[in-house]
C-alpha positions as a Markdown table, in Angstrom:
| # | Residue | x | y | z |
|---|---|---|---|---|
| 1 | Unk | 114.2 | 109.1 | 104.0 |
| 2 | Unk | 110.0 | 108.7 | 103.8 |
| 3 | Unk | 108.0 | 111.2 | 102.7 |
| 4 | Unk | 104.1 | 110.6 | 102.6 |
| 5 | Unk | 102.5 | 110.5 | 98.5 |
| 6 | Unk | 101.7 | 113.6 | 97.4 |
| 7 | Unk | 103.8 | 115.9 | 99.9 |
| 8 | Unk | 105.1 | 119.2 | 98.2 |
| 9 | Unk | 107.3 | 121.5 | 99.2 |
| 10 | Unk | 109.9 | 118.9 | 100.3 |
| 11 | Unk | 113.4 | 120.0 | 102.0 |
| 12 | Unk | 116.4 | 118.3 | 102.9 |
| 13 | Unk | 119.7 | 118.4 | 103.4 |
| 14 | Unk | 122.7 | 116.7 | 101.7 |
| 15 | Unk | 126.3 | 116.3 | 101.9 |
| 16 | Unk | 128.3 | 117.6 | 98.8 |
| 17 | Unk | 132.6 | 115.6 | 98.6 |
| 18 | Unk | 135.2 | 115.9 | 96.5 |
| 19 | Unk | 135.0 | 112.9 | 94.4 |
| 20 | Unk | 138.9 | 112.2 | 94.2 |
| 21 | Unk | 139.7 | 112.6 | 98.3 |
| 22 | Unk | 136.2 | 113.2 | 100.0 |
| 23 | Unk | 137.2 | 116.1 | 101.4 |
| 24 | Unk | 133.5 | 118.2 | 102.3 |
| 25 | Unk | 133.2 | 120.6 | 98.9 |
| 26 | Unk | 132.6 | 124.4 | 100.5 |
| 27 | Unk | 131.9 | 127.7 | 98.8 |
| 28 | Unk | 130.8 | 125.7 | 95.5 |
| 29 | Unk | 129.0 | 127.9 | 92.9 |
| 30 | Unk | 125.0 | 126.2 | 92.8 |
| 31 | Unk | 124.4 | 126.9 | 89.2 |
| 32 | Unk | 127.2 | 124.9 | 88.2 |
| 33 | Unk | 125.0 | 121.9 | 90.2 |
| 34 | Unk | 121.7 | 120.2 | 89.3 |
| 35 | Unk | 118.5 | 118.6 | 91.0 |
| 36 | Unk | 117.4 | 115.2 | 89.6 |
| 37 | Unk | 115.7 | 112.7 | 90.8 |
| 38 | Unk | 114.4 | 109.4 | 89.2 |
| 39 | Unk | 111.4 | 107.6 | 90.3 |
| 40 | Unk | 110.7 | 104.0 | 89.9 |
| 41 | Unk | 110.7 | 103.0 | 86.2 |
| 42 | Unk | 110.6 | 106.2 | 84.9 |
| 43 | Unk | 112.9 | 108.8 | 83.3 |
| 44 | Unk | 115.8 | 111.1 | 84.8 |
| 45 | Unk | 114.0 | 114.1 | 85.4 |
| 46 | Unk | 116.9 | 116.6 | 86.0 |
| 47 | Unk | 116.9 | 120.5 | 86.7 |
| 48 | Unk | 119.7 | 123.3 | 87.0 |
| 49 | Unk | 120.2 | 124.3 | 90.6 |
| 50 | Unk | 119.6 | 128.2 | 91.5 |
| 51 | Unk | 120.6 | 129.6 | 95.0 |
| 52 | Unk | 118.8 | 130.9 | 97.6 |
| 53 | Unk | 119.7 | 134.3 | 99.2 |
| 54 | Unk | 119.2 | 133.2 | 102.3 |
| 55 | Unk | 119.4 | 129.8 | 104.2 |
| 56 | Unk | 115.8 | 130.2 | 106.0 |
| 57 | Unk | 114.0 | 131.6 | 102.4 |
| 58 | Unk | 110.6 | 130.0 | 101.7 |
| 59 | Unk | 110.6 | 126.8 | 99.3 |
| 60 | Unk | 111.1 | 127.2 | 95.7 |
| 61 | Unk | 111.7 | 123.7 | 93.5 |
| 62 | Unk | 115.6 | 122.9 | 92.7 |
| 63 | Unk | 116.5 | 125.8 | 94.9 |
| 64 | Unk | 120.2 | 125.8 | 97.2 |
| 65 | Unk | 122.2 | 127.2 | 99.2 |
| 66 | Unk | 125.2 | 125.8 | 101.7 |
| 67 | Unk | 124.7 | 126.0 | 104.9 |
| 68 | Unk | 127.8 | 127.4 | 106.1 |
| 69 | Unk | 131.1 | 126.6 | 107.8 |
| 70 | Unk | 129.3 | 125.3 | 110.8 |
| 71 | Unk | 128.7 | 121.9 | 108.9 |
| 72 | Unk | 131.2 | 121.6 | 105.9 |
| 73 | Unk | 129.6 | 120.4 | 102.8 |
| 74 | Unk | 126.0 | 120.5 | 104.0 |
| 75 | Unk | 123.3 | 121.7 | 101.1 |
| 76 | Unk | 119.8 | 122.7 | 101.8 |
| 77 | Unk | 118.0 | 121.3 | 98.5 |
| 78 | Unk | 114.5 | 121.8 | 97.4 |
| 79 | Unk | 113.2 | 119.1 | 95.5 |
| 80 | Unk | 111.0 | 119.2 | 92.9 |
| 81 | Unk | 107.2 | 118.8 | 94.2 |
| 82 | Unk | 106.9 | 115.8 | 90.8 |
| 83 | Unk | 109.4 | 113.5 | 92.8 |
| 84 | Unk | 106.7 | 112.6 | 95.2 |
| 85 | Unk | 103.9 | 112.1 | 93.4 |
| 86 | Unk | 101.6 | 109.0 | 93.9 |
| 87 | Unk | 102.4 | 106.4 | 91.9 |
| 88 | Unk | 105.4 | 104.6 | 92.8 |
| 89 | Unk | 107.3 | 103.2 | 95.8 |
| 90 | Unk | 110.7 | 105.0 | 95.8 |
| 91 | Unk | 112.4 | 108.1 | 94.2 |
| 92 | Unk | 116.1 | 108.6 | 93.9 |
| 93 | Unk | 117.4 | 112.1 | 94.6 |
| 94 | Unk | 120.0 | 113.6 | 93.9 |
| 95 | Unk | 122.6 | 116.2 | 93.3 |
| 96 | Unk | 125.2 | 116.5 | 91.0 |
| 97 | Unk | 127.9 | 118.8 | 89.6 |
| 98 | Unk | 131.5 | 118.4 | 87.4 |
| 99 | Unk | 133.6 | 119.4 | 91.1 |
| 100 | Unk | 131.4 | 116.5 | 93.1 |
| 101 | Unk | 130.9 | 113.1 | 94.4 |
| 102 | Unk | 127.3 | 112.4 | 92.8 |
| 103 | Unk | 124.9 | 112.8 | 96.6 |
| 104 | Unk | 122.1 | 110.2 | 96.2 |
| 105 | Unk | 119.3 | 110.1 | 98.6 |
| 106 | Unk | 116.5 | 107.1 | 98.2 |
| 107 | Unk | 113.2 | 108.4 | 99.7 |
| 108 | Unk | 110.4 | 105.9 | 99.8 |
| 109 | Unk | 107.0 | 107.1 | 98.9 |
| 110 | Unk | 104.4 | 105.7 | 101.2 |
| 111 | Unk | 100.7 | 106.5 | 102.4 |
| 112 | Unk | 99.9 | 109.5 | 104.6 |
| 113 | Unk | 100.5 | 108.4 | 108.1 |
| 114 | Unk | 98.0 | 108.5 | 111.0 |
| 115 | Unk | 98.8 | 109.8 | 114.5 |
| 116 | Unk | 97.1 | 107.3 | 116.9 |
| 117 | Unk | 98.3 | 109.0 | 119.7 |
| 118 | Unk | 97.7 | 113.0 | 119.3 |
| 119 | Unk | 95.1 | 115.2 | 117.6 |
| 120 | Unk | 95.9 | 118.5 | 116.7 |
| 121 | Unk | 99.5 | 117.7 | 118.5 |
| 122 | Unk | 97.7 | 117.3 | 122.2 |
| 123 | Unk | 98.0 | 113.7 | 123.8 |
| 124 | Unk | 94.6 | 113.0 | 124.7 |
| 125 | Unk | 92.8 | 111.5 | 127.9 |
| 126 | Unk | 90.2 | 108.9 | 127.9 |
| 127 | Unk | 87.5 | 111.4 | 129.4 |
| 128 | Unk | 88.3 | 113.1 | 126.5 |
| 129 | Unk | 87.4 | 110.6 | 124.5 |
| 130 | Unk | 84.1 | 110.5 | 126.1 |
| 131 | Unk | 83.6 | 114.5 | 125.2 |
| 132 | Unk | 84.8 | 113.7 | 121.2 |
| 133 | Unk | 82.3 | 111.3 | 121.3 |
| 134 | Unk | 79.2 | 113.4 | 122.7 |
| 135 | Unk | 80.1 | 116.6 | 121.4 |
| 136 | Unk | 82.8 | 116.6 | 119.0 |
| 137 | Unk | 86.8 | 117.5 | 118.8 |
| 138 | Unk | 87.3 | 120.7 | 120.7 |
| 139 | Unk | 91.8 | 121.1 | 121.3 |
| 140 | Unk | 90.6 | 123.4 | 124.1 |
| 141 | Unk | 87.9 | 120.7 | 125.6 |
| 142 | Unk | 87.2 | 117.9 | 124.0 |
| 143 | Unk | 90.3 | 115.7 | 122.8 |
| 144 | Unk | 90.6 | 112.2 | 122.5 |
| 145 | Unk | 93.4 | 109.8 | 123.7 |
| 146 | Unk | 94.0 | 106.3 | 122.2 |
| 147 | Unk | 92.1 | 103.4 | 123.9 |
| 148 | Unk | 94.7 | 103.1 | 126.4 |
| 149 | Unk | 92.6 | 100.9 | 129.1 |
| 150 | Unk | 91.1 | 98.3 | 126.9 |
| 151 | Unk | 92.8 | 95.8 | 129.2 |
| 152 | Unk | 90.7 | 96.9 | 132.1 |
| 153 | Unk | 87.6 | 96.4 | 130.3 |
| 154 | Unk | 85.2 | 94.6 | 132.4 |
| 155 | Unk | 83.5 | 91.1 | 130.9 |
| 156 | Unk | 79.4 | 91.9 | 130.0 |
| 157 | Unk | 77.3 | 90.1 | 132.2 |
| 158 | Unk | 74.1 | 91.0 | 130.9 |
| 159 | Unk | 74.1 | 89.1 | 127.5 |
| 160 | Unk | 71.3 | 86.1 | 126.7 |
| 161 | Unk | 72.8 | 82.9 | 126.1 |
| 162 | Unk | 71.6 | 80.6 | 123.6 |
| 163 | Unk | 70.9 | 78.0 | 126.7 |
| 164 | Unk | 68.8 | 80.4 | 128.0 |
| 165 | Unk | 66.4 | 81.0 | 124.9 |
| 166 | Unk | 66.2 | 77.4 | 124.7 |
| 167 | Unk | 64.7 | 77.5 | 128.3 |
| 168 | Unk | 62.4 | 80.4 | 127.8 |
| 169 | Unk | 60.8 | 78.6 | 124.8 |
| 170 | Unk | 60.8 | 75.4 | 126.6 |
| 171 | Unk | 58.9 | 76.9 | 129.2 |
| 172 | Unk | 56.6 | 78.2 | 127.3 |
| 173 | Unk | 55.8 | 74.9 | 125.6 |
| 174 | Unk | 57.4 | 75.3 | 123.0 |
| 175 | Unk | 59.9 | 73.0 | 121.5 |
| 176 | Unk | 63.0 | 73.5 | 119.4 |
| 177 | Unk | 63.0 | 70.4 | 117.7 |
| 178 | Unk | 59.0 | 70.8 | 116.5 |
| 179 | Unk | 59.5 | 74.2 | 115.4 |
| 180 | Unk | 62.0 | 73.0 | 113.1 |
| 181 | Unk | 60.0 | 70.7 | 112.0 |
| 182 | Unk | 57.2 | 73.0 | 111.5 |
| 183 | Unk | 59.3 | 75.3 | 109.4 |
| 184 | Unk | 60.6 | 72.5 | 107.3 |
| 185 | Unk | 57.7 | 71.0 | 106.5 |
| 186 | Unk | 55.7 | 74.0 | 104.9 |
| 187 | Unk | 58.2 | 74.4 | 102.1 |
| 188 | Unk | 57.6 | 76.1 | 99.0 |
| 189 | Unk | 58.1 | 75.0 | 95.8 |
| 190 | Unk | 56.7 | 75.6 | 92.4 |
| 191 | Unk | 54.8 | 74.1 | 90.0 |
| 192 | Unk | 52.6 | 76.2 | 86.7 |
| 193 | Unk | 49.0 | 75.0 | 87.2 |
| 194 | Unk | 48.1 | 76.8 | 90.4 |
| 195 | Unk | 47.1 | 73.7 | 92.3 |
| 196 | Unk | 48.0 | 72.9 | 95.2 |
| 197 | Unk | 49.4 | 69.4 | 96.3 |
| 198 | Unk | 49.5 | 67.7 | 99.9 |
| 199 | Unk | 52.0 | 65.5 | 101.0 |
| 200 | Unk | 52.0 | 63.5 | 104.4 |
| 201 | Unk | 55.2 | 63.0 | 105.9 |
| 202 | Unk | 56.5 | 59.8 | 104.4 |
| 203 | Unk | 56.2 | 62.1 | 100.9 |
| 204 | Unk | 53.2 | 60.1 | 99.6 |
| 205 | Unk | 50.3 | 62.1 | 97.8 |
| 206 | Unk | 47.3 | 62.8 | 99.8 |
| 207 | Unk | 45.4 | 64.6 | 96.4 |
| 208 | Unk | 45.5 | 68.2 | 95.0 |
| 209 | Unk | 43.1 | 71.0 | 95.3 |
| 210 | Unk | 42.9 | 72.7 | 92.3 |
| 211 | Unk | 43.5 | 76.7 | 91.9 |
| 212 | Unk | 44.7 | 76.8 | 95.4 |
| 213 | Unk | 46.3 | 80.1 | 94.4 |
| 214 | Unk | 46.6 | 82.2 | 90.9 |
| 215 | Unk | 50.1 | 81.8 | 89.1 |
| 216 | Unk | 51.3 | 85.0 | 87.5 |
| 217 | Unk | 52.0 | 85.1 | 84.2 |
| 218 | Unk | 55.7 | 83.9 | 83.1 |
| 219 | Unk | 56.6 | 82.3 | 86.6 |
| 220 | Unk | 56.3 | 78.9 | 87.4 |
| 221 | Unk | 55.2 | 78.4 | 90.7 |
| 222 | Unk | 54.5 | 75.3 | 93.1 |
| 223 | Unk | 53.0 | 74.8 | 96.1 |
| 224 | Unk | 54.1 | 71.4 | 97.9 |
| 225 | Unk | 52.2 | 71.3 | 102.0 |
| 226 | Unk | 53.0 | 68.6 | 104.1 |
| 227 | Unk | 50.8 | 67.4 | 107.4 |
């Protein structure tokens, strides 16, 4: 059993034996059973059973009531809304009673599920898909289907390759290589007197030029050009 975290007004049903033969146990009186459950490393938390009048009656926690000769031994329980809180993995139910086999259901307690295939219960088409897009879920109009064609999807012709960049700069007499270069070789670094230092390319000093730019206050800043 899986029941998503944070579900109430959970309903099941369980079988109810005779712990000496396991015979089904009929006509048993409900408020001589209880409704427990135990979730993962917690406490027994246990409850007196109390019958429904009838077998279709709206929920109500730690509620019975057999379902009849058609199915021997079959209980409609309603458990506790606490069992299937958030918080844990797994909850044991169960029901017990003095003339009964303990019945011991383990429900795992998961995240609420997602329906990949159906909104509002209507399998969707991909022009619907389309509509949800442009205008929003309509049930009536606009409904969406999974991506069901993705393997049809055509290859996309119309995107620029790095090769070609290279040949449009080229072209334009520009060169990869130089702009790289270019970009490397005006590097800033910093340095607190506000002069400016020039460098040729084998790194050697070619003088400074004094207050090439104001420092500010509390930063240290350089300026290192190369040519």
């Amino acid at each position: 059993m899986r029941v998503d975290a944070g579900t109430t007004s959970v309903i099941s049903y369980i079988k109810l034996v005779d712990p000496s033969d396991g015979t089904p146990e009929t006509s048993l009186t409900i408020t001589n059973l209880d409704v427990n459950y135990i979730r993962d490393g917690a406490n027994p938390v246990e409850s007196n059973a109390t019958e429904h009048a009838n077998l279709n009656d709206v929920y109500s926690a730690s509620k019975m009531k057999e379902v009849g000769t058609a199915i021997p031994g079959l209980y409609r329980v309603d458990w506790p809304d606490g069992a299937f809180v958030s918080g844990v993995d797994k909850v044991q139910l169960a029901v017990e009673g003095a003339a009964v086999d303990p019945a011991i259901i383990e429900c795992e307690i998961g995240p609420r599920q997602s329906n990949l295939i159906e909104i509002g219960g209507v399998v969707q088409s991909a022009t619907d898909l389309k509509d949800f897009a442009d205008d929003g879920y309509d049930p009536g109009t606009n409904k969406v289907q999974g991506v069901v064609l993705v393997d049809t999807t055509t290859v996309n012709s119309d995107l620029v390759t790095a090769s070609a960049i290279k040949t449009a700069i080229e072209a334009d007499g520009g060169d990869l290589s130089s702009i790289m270069e270019a970009l490397v070789n005006k590097m800033i670094i910093t340095e607190a007197n506000g002069n400016a230092e020039m460098f040729n390319d084998a790194g050697a000093s070619q003088g400074s030029v004094a207050s090439a730019f104001t420092s500010v206050a509390g930063e240290t800043i350089r300026l290192r050009m190369f040519k």
